[in-house]
DORO-949387 format. One record per residue (C-alpha): y, z, x; residue in one letter; chain; residue number from 1. Coordinates in Angstrom, 1 decimal. Each point is the difference from the previous one (the first is absolute). Last residue first. Example, Ala and Ser with C-alpha at 12.3 -4.5 7.8 and 13.67 -1.06 7.14 Angstrom:
<rs>
{r {-1.1; 7.1; 13.7}; S; A; 2};
{r {-3.4; 0.7; -1.4}; A; A; 1};
</rs>
This chain:
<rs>
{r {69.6; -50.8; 34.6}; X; A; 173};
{r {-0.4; 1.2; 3.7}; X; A; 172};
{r {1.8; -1.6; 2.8}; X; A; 171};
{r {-0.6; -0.1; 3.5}; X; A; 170};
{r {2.3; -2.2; 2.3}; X; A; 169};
{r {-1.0; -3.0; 2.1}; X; A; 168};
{r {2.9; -0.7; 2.5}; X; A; 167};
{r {1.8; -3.0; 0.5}; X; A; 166};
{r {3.7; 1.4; -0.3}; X; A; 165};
{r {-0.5; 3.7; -0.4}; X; A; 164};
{r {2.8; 1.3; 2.1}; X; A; 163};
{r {2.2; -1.9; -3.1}; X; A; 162};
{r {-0.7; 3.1; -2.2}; X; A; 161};
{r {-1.7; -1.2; -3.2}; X; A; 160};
{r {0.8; -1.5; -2.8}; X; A; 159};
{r {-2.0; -0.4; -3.2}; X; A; 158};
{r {-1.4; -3.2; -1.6}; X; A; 157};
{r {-1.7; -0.5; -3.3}; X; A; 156};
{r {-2.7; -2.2; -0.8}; X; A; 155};
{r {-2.7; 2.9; 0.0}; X; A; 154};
{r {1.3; 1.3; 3.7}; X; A; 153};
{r {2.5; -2.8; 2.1}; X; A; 152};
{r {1.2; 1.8; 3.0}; X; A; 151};
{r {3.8; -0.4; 1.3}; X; A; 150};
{r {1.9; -0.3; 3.2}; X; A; 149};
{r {1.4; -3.1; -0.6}; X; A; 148};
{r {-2.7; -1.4; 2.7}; X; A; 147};
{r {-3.0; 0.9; -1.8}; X; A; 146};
{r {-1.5; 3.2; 0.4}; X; A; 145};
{r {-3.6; -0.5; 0.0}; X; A; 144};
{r {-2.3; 1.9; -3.5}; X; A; 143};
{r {-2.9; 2.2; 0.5}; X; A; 142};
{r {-1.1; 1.1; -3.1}; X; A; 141};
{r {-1.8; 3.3; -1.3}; X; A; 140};
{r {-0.8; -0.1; -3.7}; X; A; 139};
{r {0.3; 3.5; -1.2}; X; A; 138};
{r {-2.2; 1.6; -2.7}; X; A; 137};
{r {1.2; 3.8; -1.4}; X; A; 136};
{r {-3.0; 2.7; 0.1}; X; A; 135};
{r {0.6; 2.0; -2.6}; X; A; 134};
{r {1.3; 3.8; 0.2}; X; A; 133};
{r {-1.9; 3.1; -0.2}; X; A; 132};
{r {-2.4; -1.0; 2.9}; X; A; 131};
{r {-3.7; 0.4; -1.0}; X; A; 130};
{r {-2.3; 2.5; 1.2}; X; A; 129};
{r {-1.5; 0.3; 2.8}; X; A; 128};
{r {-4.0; -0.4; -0.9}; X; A; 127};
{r {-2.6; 1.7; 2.4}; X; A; 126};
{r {-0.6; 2.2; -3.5}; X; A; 125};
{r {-0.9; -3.3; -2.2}; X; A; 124};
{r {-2.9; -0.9; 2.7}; X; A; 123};
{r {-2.9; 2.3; -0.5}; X; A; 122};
{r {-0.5; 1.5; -2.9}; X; A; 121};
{r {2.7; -2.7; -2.7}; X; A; 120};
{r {-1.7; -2.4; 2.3}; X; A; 119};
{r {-3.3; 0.8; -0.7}; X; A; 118};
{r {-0.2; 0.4; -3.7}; X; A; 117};
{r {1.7; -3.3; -0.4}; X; A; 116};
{r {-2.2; -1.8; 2.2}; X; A; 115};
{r {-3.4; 1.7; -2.4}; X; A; 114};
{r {-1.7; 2.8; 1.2}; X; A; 113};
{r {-3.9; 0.5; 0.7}; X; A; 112};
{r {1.2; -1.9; 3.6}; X; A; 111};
{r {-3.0; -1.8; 1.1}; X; A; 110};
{r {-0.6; -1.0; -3.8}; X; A; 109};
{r {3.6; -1.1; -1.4}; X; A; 108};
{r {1.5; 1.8; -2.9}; X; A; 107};
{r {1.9; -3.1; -1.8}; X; A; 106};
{r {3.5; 1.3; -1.1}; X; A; 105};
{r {1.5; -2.5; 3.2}; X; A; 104};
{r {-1.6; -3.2; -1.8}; X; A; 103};
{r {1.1; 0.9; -3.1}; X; A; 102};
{r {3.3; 0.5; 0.9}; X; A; 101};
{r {-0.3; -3.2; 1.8}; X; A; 100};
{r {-1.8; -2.1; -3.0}; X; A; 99};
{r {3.2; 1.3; -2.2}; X; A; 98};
{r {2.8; -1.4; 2.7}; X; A; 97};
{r {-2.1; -2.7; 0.0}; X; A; 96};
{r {0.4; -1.0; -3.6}; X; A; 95};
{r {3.9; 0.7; 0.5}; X; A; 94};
{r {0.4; -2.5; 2.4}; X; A; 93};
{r {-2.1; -2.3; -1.5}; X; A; 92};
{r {2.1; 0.2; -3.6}; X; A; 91};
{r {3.2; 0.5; 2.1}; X; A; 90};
{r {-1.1; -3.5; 1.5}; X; A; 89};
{r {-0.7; -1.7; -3.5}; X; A; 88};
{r {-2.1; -2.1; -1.4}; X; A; 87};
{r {-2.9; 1.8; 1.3}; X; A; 86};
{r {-3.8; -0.8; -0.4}; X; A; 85};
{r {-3.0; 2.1; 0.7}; X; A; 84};
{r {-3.5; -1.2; 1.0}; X; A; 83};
{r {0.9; 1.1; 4.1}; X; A; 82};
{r {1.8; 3.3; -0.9}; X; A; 81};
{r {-2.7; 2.3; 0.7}; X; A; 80};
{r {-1.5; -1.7; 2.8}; X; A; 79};
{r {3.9; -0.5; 1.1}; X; A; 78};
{r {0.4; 4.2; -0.2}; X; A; 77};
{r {-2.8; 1.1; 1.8}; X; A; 76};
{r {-0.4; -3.0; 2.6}; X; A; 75};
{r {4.3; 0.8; 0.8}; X; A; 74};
{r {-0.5; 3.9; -0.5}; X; A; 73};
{r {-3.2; 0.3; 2.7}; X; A; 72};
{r {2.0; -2.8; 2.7}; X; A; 71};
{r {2.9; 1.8; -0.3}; X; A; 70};
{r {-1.6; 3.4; 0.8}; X; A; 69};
{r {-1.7; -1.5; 2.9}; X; A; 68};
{r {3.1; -1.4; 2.0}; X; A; 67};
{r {1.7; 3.5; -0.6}; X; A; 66};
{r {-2.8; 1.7; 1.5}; X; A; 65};
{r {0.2; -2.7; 2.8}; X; A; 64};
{r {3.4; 0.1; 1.1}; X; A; 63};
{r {0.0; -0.4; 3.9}; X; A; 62};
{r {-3.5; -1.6; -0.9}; X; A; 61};
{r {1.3; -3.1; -1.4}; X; A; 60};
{r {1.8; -1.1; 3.2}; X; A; 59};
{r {1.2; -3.6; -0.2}; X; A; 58};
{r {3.6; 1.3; 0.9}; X; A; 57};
{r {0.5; 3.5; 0.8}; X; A; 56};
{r {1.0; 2.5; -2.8}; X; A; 55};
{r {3.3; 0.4; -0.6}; X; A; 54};
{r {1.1; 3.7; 0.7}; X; A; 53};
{r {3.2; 0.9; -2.3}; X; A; 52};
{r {1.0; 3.3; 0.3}; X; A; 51};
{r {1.4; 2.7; -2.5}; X; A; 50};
{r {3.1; 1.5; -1.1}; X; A; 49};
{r {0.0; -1.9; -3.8}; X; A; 48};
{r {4.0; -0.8; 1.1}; X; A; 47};
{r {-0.8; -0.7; 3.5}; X; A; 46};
{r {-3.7; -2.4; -1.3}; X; A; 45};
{r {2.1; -1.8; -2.5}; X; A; 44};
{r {2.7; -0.4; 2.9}; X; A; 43};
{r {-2.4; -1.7; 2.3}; X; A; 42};
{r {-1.6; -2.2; -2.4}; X; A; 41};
{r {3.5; -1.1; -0.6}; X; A; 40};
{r {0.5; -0.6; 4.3}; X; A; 39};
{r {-3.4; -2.4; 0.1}; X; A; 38};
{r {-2.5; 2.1; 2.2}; X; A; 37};
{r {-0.2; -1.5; 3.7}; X; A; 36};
{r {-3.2; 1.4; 1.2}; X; A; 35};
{r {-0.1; 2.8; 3.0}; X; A; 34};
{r {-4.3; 0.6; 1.3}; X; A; 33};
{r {-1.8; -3.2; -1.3}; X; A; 32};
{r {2.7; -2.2; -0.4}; X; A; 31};
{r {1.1; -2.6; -3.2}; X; A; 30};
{r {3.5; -0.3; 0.2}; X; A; 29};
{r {2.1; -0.1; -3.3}; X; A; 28};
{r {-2.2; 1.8; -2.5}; X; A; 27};
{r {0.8; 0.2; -3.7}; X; A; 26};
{r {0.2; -3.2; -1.3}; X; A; 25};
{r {-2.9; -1.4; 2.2}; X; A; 24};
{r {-2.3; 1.9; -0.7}; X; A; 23};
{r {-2.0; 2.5; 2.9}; X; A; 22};
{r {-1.8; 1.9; -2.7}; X; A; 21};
{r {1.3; 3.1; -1.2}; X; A; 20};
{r {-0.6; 3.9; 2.0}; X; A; 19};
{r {2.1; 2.1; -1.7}; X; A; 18};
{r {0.3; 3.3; 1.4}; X; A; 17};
{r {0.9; 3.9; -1.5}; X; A; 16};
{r {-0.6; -0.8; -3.4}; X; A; 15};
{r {2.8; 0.3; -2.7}; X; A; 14};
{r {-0.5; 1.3; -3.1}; X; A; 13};
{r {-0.7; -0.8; -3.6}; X; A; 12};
{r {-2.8; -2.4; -0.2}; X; A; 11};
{r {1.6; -2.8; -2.3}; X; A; 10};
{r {3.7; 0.5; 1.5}; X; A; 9};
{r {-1.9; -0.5; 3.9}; X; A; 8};
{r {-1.8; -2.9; -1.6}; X; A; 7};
{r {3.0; -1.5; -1.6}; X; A; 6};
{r {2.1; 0.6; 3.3}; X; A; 5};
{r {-2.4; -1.6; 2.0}; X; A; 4};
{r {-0.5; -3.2; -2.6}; X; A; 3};
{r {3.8; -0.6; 0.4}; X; A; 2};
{r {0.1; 0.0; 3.5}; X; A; 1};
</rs>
């Protein structure tokens, strides 16, 4: 979740779909046509207002421009990092953060622009922007009511009305 909202910070708006990979984390039921997304994932994609579409398991074509464009950075930037030593991971971090400007400032052939150039013509506009508040984390638990008629949450317990006996509850933290 955290790597969504750094990406959607990084390019300043919101797109209209998200279509991840099926990981674990983030998707509760794998299906083709309905999956199970986890309940946070849900509420980053309510308070960004837009959808989350995994993309089918073992299906590299469902996202194949996306698939591509890692592959080109990842050779680009590792054959260009491959004789270099860090001692530090800000140190890589912030070496690749350089290589990936770089990388994206390159004018590529087909094109005659570079990736930069392109998405500030072509994909910047389709954008939403950004919500004016934060998007706040919640953990989402499902603790029993015991028979006392309380919930433990985080080491601390809370009561509950005693129709709840033996019932799951949903809590967010």
């Amino acid at each position: 979740i955290a790597s969504h909202i750094r990406a959607l910070e990084y390019f300043g708006g919101v797109p209209g779909a998200i279509v991840p990979d099926q990981l674990k984390s983030g998707v509760v039921r794998s299906c083709r046509y309905e999956p199970k997304i986890q309940r946070t994932y849900e509420e980053l994609a309510r308070h960004y207002d837009t959808v989350i579409i995994p993309a089918r398991p073992a299906r590299p074509r469902d996202k194949a421009k996306v698939e591509i464009g890692v592959r080109i950075a990842q050779r680009w930037i590792l054959a260009r990092m491959r004789n270099q030593t860090f001692f530090s991971l800000d140190a890589l971090n912030e070496r690749i953060a350089e290589l990936l400007e770089d990388l994206n400032a390159r004018v590529m052939r087909v094109h005659g622009k570079s990736r930069t150039e392109l998405f500030e013509a072509m994909e910047r506009a389709a954008l939403k922007p950004l919500p004016v508040e934060r998007f706040i984390y919640g953990e989402w638990l499902e603790p029993r009511v015991n028979l006392d008629y309380h919930i433990e949450v985080d080491k601390h317990y809370y009561s509950v009305d005693h129709i709840y006996v033996h019932e799951k509850l949903d809590v967010r933290l």
